[in-house]
MARVO-716972 format. One record per residue (C-alpha): residue number from 1; residue in three letters; chain; x, y, z. Coordinates in steps of 0.05 Angstrom, whole numbers, padded with zeros to 5 digits. Each point is the difference from the previous one (the first is absolute). Last residue first. Layout:
residues N
<site><k>NUM</k><r>ALA</r><c>A</c><x>X</x><y>Y</y><z>Z</z></site>
...
***
This chain:
residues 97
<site><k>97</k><r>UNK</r><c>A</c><x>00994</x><y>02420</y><z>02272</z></site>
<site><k>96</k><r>UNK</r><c>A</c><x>00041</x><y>-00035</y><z>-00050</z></site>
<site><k>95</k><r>UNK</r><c>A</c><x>-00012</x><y>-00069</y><z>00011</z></site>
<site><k>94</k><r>UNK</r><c>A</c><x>-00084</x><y>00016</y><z>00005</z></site>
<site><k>93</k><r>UNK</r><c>A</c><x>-00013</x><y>-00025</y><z>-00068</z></site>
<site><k>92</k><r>UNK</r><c>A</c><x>00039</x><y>-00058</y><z>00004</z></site>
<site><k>91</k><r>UNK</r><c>A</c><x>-00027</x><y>-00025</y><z>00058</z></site>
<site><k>90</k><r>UNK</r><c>A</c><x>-00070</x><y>00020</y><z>-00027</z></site>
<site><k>89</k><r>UNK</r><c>A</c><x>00013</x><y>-00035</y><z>-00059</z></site>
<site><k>88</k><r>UNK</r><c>A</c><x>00025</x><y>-00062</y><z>00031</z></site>
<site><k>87</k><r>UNK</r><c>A</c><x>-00063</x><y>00002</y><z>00051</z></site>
<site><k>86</k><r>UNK</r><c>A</c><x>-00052</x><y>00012</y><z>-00071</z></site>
<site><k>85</k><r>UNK</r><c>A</c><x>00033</x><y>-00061</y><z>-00036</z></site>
<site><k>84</k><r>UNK</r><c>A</c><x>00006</x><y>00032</y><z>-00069</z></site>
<site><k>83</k><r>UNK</r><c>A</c><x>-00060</x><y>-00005</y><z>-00051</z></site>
<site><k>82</k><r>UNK</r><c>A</c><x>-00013</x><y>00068</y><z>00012</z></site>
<site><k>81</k><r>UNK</r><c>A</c><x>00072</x><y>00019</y><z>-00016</z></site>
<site><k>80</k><r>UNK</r><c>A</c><x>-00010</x><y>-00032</y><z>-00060</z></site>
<site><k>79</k><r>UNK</r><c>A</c><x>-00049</x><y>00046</y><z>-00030</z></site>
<site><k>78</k><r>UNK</r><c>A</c><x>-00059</x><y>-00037</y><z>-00032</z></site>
<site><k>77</k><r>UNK</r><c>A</c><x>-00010</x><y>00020</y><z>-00070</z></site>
<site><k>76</k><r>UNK</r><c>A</c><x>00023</x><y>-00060</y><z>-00029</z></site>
<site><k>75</k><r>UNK</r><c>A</c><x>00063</x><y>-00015</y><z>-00030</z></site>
<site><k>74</k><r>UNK</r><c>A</c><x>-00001</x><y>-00020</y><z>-00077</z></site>
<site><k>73</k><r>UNK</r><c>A</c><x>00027</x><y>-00081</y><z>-00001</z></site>
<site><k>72</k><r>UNK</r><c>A</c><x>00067</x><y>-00010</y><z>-00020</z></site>
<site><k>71</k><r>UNK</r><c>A</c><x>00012</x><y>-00050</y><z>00066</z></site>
<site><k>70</k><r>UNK</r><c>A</c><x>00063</x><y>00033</y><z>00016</z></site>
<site><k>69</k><r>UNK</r><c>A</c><x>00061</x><y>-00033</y><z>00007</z></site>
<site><k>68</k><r>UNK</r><c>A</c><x>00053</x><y>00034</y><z>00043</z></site>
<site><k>67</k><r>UNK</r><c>A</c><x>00066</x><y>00003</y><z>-00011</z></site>
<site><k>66</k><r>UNK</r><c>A</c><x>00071</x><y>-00007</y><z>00024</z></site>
<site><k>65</k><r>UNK</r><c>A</c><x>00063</x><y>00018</y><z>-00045</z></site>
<site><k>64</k><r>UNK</r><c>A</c><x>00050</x><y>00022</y><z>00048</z></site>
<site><k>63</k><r>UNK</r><c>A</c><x>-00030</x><y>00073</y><z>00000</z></site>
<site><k>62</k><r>UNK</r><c>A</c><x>-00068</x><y>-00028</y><z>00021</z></site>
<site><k>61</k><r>UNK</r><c>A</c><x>00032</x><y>-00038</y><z>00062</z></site>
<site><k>60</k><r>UNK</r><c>A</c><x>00048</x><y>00063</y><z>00023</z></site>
<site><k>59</k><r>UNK</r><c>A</c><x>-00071</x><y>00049</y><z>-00009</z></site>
<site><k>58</k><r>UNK</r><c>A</c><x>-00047</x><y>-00053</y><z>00032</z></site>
<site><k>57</k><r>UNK</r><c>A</c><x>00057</x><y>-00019</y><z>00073</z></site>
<site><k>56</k><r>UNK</r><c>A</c><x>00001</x><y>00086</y><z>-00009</z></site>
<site><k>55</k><r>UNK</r><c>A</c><x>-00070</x><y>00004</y><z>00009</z></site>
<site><k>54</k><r>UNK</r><c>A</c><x>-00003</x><y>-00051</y><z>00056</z></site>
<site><k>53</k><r>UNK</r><c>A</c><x>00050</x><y>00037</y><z>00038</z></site>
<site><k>52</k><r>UNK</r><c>A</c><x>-00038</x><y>00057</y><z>-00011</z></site>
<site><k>51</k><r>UNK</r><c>A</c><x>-00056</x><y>-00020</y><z>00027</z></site>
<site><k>50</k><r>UNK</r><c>A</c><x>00037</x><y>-00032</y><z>00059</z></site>
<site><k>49</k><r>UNK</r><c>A</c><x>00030</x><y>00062</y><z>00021</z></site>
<site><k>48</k><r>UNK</r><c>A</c><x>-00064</x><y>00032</y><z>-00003</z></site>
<site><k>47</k><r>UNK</r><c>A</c><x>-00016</x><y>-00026</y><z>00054</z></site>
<site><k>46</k><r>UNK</r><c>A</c><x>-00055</x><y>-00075</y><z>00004</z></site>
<site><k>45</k><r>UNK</r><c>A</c><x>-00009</x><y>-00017</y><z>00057</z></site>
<site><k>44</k><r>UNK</r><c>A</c><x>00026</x><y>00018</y><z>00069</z></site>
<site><k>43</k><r>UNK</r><c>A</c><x>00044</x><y>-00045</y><z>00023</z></site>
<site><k>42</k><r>UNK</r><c>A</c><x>-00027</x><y>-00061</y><z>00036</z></site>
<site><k>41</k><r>UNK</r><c>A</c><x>00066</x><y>-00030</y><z>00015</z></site>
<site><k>40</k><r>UNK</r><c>A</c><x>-00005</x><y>-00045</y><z>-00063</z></site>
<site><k>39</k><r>UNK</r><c>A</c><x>-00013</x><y>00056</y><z>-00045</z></site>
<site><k>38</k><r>UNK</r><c>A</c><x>00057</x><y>00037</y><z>00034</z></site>
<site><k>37</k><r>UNK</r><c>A</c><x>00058</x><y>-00056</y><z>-00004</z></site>
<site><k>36</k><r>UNK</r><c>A</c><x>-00027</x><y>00001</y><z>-00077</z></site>
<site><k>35</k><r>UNK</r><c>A</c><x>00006</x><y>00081</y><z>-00016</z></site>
<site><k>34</k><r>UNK</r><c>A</c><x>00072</x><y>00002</y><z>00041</z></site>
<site><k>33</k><r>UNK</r><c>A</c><x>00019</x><y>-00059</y><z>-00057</z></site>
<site><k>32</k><r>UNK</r><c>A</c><x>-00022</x><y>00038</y><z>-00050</z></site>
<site><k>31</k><r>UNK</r><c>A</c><x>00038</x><y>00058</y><z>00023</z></site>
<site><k>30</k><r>UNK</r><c>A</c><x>00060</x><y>-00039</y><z>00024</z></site>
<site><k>29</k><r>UNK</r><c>A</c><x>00004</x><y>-00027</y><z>-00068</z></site>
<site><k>28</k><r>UNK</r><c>A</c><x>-00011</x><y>00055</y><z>-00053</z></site>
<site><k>27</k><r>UNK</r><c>A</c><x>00075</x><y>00037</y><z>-00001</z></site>
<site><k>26</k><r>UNK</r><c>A</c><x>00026</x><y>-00065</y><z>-00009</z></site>
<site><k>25</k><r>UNK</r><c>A</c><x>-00048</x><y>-00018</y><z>-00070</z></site>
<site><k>24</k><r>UNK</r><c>A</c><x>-00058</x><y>-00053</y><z>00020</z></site>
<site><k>23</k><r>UNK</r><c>A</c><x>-00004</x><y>-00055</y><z>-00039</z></site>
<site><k>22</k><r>UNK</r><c>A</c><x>00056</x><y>-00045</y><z>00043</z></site>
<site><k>21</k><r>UNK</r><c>A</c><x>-00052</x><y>00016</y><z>00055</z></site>
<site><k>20</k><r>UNK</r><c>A</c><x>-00041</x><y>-00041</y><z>-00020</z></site>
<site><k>19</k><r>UNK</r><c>A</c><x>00028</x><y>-00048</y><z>-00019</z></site>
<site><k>18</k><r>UNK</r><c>A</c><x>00033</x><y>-00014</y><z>00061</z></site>
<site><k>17</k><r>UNK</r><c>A</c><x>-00060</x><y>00003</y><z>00044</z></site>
<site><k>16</k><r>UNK</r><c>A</c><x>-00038</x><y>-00051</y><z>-00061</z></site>
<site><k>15</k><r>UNK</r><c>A</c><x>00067</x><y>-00039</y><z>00009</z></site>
<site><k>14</k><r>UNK</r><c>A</c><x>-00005</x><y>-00001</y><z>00083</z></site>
<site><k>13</k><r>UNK</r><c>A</c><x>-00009</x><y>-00075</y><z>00017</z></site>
<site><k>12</k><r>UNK</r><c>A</c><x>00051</x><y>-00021</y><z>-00058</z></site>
<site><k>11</k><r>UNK</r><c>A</c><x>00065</x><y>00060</y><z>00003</z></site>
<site><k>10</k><r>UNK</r><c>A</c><x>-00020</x><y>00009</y><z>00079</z></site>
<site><k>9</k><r>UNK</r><c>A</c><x>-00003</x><y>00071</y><z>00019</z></site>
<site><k>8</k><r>UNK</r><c>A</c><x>00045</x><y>00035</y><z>00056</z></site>
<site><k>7</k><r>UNK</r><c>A</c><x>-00017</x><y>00074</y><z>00029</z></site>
<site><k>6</k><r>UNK</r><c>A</c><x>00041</x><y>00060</y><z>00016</z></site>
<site><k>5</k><r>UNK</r><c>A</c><x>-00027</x><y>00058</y><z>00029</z></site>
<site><k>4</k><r>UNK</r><c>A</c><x>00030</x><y>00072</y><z>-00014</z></site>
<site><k>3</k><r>UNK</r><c>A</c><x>-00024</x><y>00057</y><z>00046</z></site>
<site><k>2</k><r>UNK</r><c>A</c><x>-00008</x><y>00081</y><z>-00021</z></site>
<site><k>1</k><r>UNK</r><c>A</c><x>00001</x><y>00052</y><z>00044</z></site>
***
């Protein structure tokens, strides 16, 4: 069963709310806001929902023209998933288990 709930926003103390969710496509908004209501509840973590949120948030940003500078220097041989923080890693890590 599915429920509908209706909320009000105000246009000045609620623009960043607003904005917000003017970015996100129809089909994405009671998704991302499902993922926020559960963050604040003491949801679980990070799911894999959220990853790929996140990955589509890059993909829709890159193919509109965003970018990311690099630095040019060579990278170093230090894999950067070592120089992750180790509890986000293991969060991740452990999201499809």
């Amino acid at each position: 069963m599915k429920v509908t709930v209706s909320f009000t926003l105000d246009d000045e103390r609620d623009h960043k709310i607003i904005r917000w969710l003017r970015s996100l496509s129809r089909g994405e908004r009671s998704a991302a806001i499902r993922v926020v209501l559960d963050a604040h509840l003491g949801g679980a973590g990070v799911t894999l929902g959220d990853v790929y949120q996140t990955v589509r948030e890059i993909d829709r940003k890159l193919r509109n023209g965003a970018f990311v500078a690099g630095t040019g220097a060579e990278p170093d041989d230090t894999d950067d998933f070592e120089r992750e923080n180790p509890d986000i890693m293991a969060t991740l890590i452990n999201l499809g288990k």
